[in-house]
Every structure is written in C-alpha cells, then in structure tokens.
C-alpha positions as CSV (number, residue, x, y, z in Angstrom):
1,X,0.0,0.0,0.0
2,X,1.5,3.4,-1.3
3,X,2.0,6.0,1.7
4,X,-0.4,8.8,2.2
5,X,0.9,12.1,0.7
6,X,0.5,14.9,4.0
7,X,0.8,18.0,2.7
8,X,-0.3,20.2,5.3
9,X,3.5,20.8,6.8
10,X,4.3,22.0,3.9
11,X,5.9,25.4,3.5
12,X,4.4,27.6,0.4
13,X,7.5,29.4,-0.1
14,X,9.3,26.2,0.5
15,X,11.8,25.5,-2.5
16,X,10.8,21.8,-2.5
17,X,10.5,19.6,-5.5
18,X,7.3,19.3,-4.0
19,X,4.0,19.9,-5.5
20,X,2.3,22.4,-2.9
21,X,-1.7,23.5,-2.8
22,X,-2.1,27.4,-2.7
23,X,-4.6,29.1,-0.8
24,X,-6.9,28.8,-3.9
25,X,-6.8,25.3,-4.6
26,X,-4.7,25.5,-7.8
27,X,-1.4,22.8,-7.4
28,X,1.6,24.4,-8.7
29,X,5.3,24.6,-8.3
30,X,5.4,27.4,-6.6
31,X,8.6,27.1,-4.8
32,X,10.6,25.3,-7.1
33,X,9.6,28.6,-9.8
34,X,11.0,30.7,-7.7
35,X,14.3,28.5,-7.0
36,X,14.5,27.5,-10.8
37,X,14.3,31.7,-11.4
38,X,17.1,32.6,-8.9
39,X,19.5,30.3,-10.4
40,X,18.3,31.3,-13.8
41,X,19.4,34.9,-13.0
42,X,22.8,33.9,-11.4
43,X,23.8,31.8,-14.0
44,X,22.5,34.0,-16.7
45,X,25.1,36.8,-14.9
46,X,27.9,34.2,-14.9
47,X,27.9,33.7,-18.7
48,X,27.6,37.7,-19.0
49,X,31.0,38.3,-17.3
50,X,32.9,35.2,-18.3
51,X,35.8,35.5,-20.6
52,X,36.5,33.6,-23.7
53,X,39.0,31.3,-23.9
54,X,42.0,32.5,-26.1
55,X,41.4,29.8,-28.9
56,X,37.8,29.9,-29.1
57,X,38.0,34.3,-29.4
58,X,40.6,33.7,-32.3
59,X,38.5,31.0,-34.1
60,X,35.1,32.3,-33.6
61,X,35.8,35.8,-34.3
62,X,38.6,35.2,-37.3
63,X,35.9,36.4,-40.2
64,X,36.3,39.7,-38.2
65,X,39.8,40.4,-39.4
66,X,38.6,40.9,-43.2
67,X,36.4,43.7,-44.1
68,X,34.5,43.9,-47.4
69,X,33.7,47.8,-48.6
70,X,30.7,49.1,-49.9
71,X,30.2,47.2,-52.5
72,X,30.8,43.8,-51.0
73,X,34.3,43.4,-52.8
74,X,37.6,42.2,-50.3
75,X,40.0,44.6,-52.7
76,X,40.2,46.6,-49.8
77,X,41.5,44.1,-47.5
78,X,44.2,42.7,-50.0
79,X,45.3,46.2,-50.9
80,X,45.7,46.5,-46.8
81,X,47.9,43.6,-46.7
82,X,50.0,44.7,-49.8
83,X,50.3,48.3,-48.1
84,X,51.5,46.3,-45.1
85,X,54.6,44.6,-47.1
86,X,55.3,47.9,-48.5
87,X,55.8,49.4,-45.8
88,X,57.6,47.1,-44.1
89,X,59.8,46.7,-47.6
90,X,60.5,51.0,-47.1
91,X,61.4,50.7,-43.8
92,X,63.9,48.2,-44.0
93,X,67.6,50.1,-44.6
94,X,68.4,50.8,-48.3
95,X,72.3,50.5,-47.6
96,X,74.0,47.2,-48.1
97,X,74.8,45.7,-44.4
98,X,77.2,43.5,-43.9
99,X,75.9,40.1,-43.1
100,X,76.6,36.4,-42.1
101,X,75.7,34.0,-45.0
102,X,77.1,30.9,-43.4
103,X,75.1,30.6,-40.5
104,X,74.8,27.7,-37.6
105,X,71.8,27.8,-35.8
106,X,70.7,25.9,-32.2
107,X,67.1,25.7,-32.3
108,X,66.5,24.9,-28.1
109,X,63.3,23.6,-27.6
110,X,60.9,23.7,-24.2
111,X,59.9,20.1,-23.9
112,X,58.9,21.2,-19.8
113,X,55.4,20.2,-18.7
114,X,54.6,23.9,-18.8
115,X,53.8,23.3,-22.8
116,X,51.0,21.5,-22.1
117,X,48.9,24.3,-21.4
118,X,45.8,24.6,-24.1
119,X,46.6,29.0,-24.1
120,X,47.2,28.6,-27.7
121,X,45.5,25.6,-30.2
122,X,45.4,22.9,-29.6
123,X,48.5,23.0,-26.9
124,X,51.9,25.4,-26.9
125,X,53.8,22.2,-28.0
126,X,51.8,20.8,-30.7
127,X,51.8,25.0,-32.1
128,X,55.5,25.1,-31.5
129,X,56.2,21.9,-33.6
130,X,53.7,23.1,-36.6
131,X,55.9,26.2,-36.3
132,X,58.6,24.9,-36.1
133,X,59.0,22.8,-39.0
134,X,57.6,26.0,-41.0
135,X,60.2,27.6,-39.8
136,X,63.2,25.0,-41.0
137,X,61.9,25.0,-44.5
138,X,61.7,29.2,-44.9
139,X,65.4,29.1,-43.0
140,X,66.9,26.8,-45.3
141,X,65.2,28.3,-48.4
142,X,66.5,31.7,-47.2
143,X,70.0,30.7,-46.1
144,X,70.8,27.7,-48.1
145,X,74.4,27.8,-47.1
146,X,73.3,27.4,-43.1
147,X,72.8,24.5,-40.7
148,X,70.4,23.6,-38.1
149,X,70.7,21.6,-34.8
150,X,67.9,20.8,-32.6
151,X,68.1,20.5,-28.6
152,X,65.1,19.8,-25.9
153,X,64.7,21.0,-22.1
154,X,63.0,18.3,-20.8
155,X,63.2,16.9,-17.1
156,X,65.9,19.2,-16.0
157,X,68.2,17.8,-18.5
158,X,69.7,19.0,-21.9
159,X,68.7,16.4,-24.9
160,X,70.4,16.7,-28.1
161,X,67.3,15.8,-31.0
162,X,69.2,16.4,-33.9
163,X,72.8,16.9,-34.9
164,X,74.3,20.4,-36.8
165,X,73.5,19.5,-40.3
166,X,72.4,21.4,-43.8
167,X,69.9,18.8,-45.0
168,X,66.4,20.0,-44.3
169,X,64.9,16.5,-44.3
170,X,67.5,15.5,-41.3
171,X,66.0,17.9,-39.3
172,X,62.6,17.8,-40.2
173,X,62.6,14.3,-39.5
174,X,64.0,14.8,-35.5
175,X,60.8,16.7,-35.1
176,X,58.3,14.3,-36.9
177,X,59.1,11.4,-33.9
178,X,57.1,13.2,-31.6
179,X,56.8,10.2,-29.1
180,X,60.0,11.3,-28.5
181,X,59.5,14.6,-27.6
182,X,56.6,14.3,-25.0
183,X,56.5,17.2,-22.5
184,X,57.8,16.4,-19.1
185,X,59.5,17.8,-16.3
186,X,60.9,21.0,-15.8
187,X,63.3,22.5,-17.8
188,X,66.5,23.8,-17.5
189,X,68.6,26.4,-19.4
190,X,71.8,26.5,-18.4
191,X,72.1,22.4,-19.6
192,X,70.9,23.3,-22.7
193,X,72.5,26.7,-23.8
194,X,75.8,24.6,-22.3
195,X,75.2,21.9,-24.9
196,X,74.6,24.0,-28.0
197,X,77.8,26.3,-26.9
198,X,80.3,23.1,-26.8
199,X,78.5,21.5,-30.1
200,X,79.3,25.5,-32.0
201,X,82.9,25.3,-30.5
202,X,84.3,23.9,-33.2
203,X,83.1,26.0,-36.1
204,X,85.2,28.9,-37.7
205,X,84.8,32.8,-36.8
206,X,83.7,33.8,-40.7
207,X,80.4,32.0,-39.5
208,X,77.4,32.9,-37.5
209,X,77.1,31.2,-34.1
210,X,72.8,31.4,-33.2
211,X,70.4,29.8,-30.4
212,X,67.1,30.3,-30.9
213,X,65.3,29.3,-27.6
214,X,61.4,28.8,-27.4
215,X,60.8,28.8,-24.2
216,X,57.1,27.8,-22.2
217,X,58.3,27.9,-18.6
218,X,58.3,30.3,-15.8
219,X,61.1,28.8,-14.1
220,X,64.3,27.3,-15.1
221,X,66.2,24.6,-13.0
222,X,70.2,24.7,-13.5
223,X,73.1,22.9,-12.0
224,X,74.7,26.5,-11.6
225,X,75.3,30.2,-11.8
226,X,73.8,30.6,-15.5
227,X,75.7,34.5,-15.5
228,X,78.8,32.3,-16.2
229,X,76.7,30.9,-19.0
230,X,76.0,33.7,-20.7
231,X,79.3,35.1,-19.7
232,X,80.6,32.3,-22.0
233,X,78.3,33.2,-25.0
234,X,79.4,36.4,-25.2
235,X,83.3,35.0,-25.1
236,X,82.3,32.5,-28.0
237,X,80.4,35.6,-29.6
238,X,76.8,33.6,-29.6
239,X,74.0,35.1,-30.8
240,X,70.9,34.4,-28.6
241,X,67.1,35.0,-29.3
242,X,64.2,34.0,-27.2
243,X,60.6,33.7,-28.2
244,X,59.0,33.5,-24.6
245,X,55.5,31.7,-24.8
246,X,54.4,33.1,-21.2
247,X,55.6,35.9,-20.0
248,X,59.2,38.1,-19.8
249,X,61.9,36.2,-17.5
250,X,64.9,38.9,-16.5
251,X,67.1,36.1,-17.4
252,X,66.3,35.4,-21.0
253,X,65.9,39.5,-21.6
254,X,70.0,39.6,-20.6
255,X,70.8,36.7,-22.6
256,X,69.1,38.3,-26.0
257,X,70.1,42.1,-24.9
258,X,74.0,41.1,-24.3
259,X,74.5,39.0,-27.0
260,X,72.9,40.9,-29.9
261,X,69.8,38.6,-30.1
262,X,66.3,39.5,-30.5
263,X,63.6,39.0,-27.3
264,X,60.2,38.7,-27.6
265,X,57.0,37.6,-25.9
266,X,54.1,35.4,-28.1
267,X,50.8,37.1,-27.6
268,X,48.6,35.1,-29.7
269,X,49.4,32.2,-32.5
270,X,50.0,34.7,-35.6
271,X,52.4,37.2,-33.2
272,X,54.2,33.7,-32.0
273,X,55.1,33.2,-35.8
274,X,55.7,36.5,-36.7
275,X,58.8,36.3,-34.0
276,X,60.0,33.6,-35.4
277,X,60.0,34.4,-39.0
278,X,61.4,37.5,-38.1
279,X,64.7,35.5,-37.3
280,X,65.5,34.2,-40.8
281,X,67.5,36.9,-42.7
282,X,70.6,36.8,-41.7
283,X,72.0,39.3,-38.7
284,X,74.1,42.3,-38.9
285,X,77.7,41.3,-38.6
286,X,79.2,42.9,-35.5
287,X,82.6,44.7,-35.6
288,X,85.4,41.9,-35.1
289,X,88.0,44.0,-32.4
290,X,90.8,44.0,-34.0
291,X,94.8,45.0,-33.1
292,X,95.8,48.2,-33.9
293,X,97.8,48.5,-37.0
294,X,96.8,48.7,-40.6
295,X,94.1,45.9,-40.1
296,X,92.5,48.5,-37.5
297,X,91.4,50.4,-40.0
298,X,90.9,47.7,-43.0
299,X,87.2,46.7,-43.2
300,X,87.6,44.1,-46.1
301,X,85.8,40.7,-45.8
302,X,87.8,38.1,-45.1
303,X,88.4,35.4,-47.7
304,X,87.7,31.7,-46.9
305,X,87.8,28.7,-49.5
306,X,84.9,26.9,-50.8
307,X,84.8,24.0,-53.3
308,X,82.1,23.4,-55.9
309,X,81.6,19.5,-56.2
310,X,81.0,17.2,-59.3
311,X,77.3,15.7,-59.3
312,X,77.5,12.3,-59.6
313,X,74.2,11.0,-61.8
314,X,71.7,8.0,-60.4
315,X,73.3,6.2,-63.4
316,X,77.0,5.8,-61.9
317,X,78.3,2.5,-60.0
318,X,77.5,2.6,-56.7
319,X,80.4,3.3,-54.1
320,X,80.8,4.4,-50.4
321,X,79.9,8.0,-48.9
322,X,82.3,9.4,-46.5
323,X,79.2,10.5,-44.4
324,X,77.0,7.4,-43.6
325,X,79.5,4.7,-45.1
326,X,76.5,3.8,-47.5
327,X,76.9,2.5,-50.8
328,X,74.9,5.0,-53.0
329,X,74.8,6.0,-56.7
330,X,73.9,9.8,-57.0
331,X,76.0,12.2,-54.6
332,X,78.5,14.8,-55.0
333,X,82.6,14.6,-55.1
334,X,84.9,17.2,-53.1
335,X,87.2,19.0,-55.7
336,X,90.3,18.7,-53.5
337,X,90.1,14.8,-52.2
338,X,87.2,12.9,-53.9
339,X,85.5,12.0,-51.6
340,X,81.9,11.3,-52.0
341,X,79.4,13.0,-49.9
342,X,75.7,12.6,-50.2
343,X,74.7,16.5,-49.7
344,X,75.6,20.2,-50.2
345,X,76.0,22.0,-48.6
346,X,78.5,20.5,-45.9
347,X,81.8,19.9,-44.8
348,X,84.0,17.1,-46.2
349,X,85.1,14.4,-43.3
350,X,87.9,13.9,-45.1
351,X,89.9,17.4,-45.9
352,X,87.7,19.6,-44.4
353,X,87.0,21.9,-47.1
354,X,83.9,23.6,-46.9
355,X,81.3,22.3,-50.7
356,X,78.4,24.0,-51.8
357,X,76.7,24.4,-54.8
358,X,76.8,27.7,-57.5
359,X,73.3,27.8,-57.0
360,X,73.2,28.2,-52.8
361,X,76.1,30.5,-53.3
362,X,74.1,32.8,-55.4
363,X,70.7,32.7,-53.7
364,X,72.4,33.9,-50.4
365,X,73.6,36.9,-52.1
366,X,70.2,38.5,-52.0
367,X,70.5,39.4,-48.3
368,X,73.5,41.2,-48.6
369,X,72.4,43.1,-52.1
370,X,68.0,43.6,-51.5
371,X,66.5,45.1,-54.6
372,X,65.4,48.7,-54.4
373,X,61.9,49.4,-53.4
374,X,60.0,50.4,-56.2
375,X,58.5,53.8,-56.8
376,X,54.4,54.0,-56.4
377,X,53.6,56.2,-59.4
378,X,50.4,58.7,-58.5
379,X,50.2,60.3,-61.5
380,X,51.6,60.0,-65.3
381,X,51.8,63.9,-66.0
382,X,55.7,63.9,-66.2
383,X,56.2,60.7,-68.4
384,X,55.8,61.5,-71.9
385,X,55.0,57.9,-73.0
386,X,54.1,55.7,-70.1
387,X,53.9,51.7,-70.5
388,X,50.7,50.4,-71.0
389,X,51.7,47.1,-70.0
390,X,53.8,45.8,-66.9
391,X,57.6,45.3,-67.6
392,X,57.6,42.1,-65.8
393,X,54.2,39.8,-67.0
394,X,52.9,42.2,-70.2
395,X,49.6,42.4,-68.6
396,X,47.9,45.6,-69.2
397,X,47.7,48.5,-66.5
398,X,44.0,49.7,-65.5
399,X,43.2,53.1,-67.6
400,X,41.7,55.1,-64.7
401,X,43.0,55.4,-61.6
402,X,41.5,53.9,-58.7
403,X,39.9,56.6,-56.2
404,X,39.9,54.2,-53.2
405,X,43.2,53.9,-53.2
406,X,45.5,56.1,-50.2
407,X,48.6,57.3,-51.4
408,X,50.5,57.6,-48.0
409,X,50.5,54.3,-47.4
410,X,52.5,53.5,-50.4
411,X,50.4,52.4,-52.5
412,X,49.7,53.8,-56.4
413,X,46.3,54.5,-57.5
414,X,47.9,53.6,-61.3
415,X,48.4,49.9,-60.1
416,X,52.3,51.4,-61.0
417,X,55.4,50.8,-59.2
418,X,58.4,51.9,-61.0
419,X,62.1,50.5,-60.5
420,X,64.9,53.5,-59.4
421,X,67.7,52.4,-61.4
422,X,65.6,51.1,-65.1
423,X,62.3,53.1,-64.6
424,X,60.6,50.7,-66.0
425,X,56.9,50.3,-64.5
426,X,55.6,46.9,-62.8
427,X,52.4,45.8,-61.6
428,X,51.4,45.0,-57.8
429,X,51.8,41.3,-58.4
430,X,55.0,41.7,-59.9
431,X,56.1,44.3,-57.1
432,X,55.9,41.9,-54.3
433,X,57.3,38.5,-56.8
434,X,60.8,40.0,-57.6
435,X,61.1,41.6,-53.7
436,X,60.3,38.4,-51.8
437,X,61.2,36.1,-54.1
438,X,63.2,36.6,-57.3
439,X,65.4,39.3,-55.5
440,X,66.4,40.0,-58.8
441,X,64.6,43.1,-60.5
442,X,64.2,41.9,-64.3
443,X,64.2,45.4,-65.7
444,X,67.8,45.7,-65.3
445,X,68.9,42.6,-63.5
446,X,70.3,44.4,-59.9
C-alpha cells in the first residue's frame, strides 16, 4: 500500500520539488519557480562576465579580421595587406649591411610540462612543432648555405634531438618522432644553452654562431650560476634570441640584450610566428676588435675557400659515402680529395674543405644586395610615353585610376610601381614576386 501524501506541513515558499496546494486550490510549483528563477538569474550573470578562452575568441571571431567595402568586394582588404609589405619593404635600410651567410643555428626547444597548457590551439607544444617545422623550410630556403641543430629542455636535462646539419629533411625528421618529444618535467637552461655552446665550439669565426630558444616555462632549474653561461656566449660571440611563450623572465631579456639577439614575448598564434620568421634573414655582422695596426682600420671581408663539387648521376656505380658509409649512386665529389658525400651544402670528413653548390652560393647573395623598393607612381603627368603594360608579365595596366586607393600608405592608385635604377613600371603582383622572391629586378637585372 503506497504511503499517504500529508501536505499540510508543507511550507508555500518552501523550494521543495514538492508539489504544494495554494490558498486557492490550484497545485503548482510554486517554490521550485521561484528557486528555478534565482538560479536562472545567477547563471544568466555568470555567462555575461565570463571571458572567452584565447582559442575559441581567435577562431570564432577570425571572419572579423577581413572587411569587405561598400560594394561587397575584399580589394580593400588585400590592398591593406600589400600596403602592409610595402611598408615594411621601405622601412627596412636601403644601404647594403654586412651580413653572415654561413650561418649555424641551435634551435632549443621547451619540452617542460609547462607546454601542455591549451593558451594557444590545440597545446603550446603541438603549435610550437607546426611552427617549427615551418620555420626550418623558410630558414633553409633563405639561407641555403646554413645548418640547423635541434636541442630539448625536458626533465631538467639537456637532450640533443638532432645533430648540426644542412639537409632539411635530417632535421625535419628529429621533429616528426614526436613520441620522442613528450613534454615532461621541468626544464633547465643552463644544460641546454651549455650543450649547443660546446657542439658551436668547433666551427670557424667567418660563421654565425645562433640559439634560438622557445621557451614555455616560468622557471628554469640549473646545475649552476647561468651568469657564467652567458658570460661564455658572449666570449664564444653567440647570438641568442628567445621567443618566450608566457611571459618576460629577467634572465632570457639579458641573454638576448648582451648578446645581440632579439627577445620577444608570443601574444597570440599569428604574433608567435611573426617572432620567429622574423629571425630568418641573416643578422648584422658585429665589428670583429681587431689589433691596432693597418688591419685597424681595413674593413675588407675576409676570404675563406669553398669547393664546388661534381654531381655524380643516379646512373654511376655505386660506391661508399664518406658520411653514412653507405653504398649510393647519386652524390656529389669534393674537388680537393674525392670523396663522395651525399649532400651540399656541408663539410668534407675527409679534408675539411667547406662544398656548396653555384646555385646556394648565389641565392644567399640577395640578403647582402636587397633590390630597391619600387616607386608607387600617383600620376603620369611627367612621363611623356608611359607603358601600357607591366615590364615584368605584359599584362595591361588599368586606364583610370583607382579613387579608393590612399597614397600615404605607399600604394599607387595607377596599379604602378616603377624601379629607381631602369624606370621601367611593374604591376602590384609583380612588385611583391621580384622583392620576396626573385630578388632579382628583371628590368635591369640588380
């Protein structure tokens, strides 16, 4: 037999599931509305004030970034971006700097627990190796005569990944094993700067001597003072940058600002690769101190020997490479000893003579020799016979000048950008091929 409901002791402003009887007979849920309604309005205020997380603002909102006009059309936006390029193309010095070419890079990499955290999609270590692979390919493309090693911060220890080499692929391929790179641990950055100084020890002074730390932590656990660290970098003249991922440490800002390196904190995803692609041309050389006497005052470049190997075709017999003692067909052999070596550029194991390629040697000169920025032209009243087609691609310029178009921010309303040295007239496509990637202007060939 099913107990009798009593209802009489019943509360009515109880906030009981309850069903309750009101003076006028009607059952209702009287307290439970009222309960239901409170935490309506307290979790309706919660939502109000809560903060996005960092991913889901930069995902959700991402459309915001492009604008469309007043007619619906995006030319706005990609004018925006082009004006941004120019500007950053007329900024940069017109004089030629002298630069590093040959270039050895340390690429330390935070594999603390600290890059777990989900700040930045999907975690700061899966975004620093999508990064960081990115940012091998554009290094090597930009400084084919360079080399890349790769060292982890993981558990308080240093961990070589990857030794010094010029091969892209050898690198790339330390960072695809990411079972072997799982976060743990915290790390430590006297161990590793250590190990990239005493694996750069060995290299000559005409080349550049870089560490590029990403670093996740807040804290750093070393063996030692790390001043004597970094007073050793700046014996071995080491450049080091740091692209912090959390916030600004004291320490890494005196590592970057006594060594000539470049500090910088990651705000979002898009600044965290913007601060790393910033470190791929080549630095400024820095003044060698030298004895006084007439090589005080002598600022020639030093010469050094290079060799320019024979390619050896897939065709050929197959014999030993001094390098992995494999038996291969295709490779290259040094001038000076003959030895066969499987890729440029590197440095022979046998004589030590330094082989690279025509090719790497010429695509490095771009840095030290940058093409002119070109000219917006804003009107065509001083040329007496103006081109009607671009220099570059023979596609025909627009006849009337655009009027949405602002001429401060280096931009030309003619769709006209005309070279210093030929004055011949180029298009905006053409404008931005030959200055970030021919480096060659094909009017007249500087």
């Amino acid at each position: 037999m099913a107990p009798r409901k009593d209802i009489d002791y019943m509360d009515g402003e109880s906030d009981s599931d309850v069903d309750v009887i009101d003076d006028s007979g009607d059952r209702g849920k009287k307290g439970k509305g009222k309960a239901i309604d409170r935490r309506k309005k307290d979790k309706g205020k919660g939502k109000s004030s809560e903060q996005p997380y960092a991913w889901e603002a930069s995902y959700t909102r991402s459309w915001d970034t492009v604008q469309e006009d007043e007619a619906g059309s995006l030319t706005s936006a990609v004018a925006d971006l082009v004006a941004r390029g120019r500007r950053r193309r007329l900024l940069a010095p017109a004089n030629a700097i002298r630069r590093t070419i040959i270039r050895h890079l340390i690429i330390i990499l935070d594999l603390s627990a600290s890059m777990l955290d989900r700040d930045m999609r999907p975690t700061r270590f899966g975004l620093t190796l999508e990064y960081a692979r990115e940012f091998i390919v554009e290094w090597f493309d930009q400084n084919p005569l360079g080399q890349i090693g790769l060292v982890g911060m993981r558990a308080g220890l240093g961990e070589r990944l990857s030794e010094m080499s010029g091969n892209p692929q050898d690198v790339l391929k330390a960072l695809s094993e990411r079972h072997k790179l799982e976060p743990a641990g915290e790390p430590s950055l006297q161990n590793a700067i250590d190990m990239a100084r005493t694996s750069m020890s060995h290299l000559p002074t005409h080349s550049s001597r870089e560490i590029l730390i990403i670093f996740g932590s807040l804290t750093t656990v070393d063996p030692g003072n790390i001043h004597d660290t970094l007073d050793a970098c700046i014996r071995d003249r080491i450049r080091v940058s740091v692209v912090a991922l959390a916030a600004e440490m004291k320490i890494c800002r005196e590592f970057c600002d006594k060594t000539g390196g470049q500090f910088g904190v990651a705000m979002n995803e898009g600044h965290f690769k913007d601060l790393l692609f910033e470190l791929i041309p080549p630095p400024a050389q820095r003044a060698l101190s030298r004895a006084a006497g007439a090589g005080a005052t002598n600022l020639a470049a030093d010469l050094m020997m290079m060799g320019f190997p024979v390619r050896l075709p897939d065709t050929s017999p197959p014999t030993l490479c001094v390098c992995h003692s494999e038996l291969k067909s295709e490779g290259f052999l040094c001038p000076r000893c003959s030895a066969k070596v499987c890729d440029v550029p590197t440095d022979c194991d046998i004589c030590g003579l330094m082989i690279v390629s025509s090719p790497h040697l010429a695509r490095s000169y771009h840095h030290l020799f940058p093409v002119k920025p070109y000219q917006a032209v804003t009107t065509l009243d001083d040329t007496s016979t103006p081109a009607k087609s671009c220099h570059a691609c023979a596609r025909s310029f627009p006849e009337a000048a655009a009027t949405n178009v602002a001429t401060t921010e280096g931009l030309s309303p003619l769709g006209r950008y005309r070279c210093p040295d030929c004055h011949h007239d180029f298009c905006t496509d053409c404008d931005v091929f030959v200055h970030d990637v021919v480096h060659c202007c094909p009017g007249c060939g500087k």
